[in-house]
N, C-alpha and C positions, 0 to 999 in steps of 0.2 A: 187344292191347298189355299188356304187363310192368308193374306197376309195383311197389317193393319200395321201405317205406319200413324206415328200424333207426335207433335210434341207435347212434352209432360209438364210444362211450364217449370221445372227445379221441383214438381209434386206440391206447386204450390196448392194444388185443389185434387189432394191425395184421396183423397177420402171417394168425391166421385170418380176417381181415375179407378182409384181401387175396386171399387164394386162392380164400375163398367166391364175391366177385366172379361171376368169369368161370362157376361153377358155379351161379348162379343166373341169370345172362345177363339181367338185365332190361331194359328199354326206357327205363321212368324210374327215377332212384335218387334216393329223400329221406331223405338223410343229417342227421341233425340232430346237436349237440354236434362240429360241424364245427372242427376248429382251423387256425387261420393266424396264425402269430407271427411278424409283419415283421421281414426277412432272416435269418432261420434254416431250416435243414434238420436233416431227421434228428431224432432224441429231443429232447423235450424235459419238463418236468416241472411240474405242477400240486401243491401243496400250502396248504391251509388253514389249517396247524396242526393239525388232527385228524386230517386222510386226504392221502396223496401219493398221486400217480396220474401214470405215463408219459403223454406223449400225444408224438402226432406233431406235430411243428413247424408242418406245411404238408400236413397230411391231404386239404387239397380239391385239390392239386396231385398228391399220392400217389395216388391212387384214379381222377382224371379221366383217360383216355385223349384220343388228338386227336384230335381232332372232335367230341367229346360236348360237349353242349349243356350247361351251368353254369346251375343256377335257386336263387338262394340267395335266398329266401323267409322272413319273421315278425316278431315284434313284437322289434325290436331294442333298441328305447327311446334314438334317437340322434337329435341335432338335423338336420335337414338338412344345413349344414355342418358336421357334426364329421370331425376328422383321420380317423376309422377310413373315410368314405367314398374317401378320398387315398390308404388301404393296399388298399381292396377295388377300387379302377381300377386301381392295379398290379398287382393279382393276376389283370385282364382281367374285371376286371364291368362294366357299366353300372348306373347306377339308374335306376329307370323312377319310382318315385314322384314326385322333387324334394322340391319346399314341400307339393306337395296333403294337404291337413287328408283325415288315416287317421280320426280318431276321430268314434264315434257321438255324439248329442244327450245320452245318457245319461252321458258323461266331460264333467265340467264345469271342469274345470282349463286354463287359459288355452294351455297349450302341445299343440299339436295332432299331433303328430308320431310318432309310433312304428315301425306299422310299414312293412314294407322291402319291395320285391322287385327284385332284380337278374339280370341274366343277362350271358352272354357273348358271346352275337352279335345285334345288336339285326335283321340280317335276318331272323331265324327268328321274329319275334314281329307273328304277324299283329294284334296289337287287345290292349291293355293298358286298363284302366279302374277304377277306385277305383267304388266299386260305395256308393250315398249310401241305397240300398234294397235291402233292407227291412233296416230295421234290427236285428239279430240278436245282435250284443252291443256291447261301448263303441268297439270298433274297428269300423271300417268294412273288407269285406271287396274282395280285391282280386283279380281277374279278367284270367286269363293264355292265351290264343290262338295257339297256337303252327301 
């Protein structure tokens, strides 16, 4: 098995990402600095005030072919309900976490929530599990069985 992980820079440089693809033919792809900006396509743009940078609207829609399996994974820093999980089901995720408390003994702050993992076909996912040991840093680590 393949696996190639990159960041994508927001597809600021879509085009050789794009073509790299199929030349790299991997099995898993962990894309990280993934964009998706609810109902747009095509360019869009990132500016801080210091640095502007192109990105693709909907890079995880650009790059995903049909049938590949979608595993959007990390510490997102989102409530359970918040609205971004209502633009990641339209986009065809599931959440696998819910409510379950992500964070180790060592995060002592009342809100327990961070990180994520979703996917796109909850067939393909033999055993999902928040993992409570050993504990390894403030997050608790989450365990994916496909």
């Amino acid at each position: 098995m393949r696996l190639v992980s990159i960041n994508a820079w927001g597809g600021a440089m879509y085009g050789q990402f794009a073509a790299w693809l199929p030349q790299i033919n991997p099995d898993v792809l962990c894309v990280q600095e993934v964009t998706h900006t609810h109902g747009h396509t095509g360019w869009t743009s990132f500016d801080d005030g210091d640095h502007a940078l192109p990105q693709r609207a909907d890079l995880l829609t650009d790059v995903r072919q049909a049938g590949d399996l979608a595993v959007l994974c990390g510490d997102l820093n989102l409530l359970p309900h918040s609205e971004t999980f209502d633009v990641l089901r339209e986009a065809g995720l599931v959440d696998l976490v819910g409510t379950a408390d992500t964070r180790g003994s060592r995060y002592v702050k009342p809100v327990r929530h961070a990180s994520y993992l979703l996917v796109s076909d909850l067939a393909a996912v033999r055993r999902f599990e928040v993992l409570t040991r050993p504990e390894v840093s403030d997050h608790r680590a989450l365990l994916l069985e496909l």
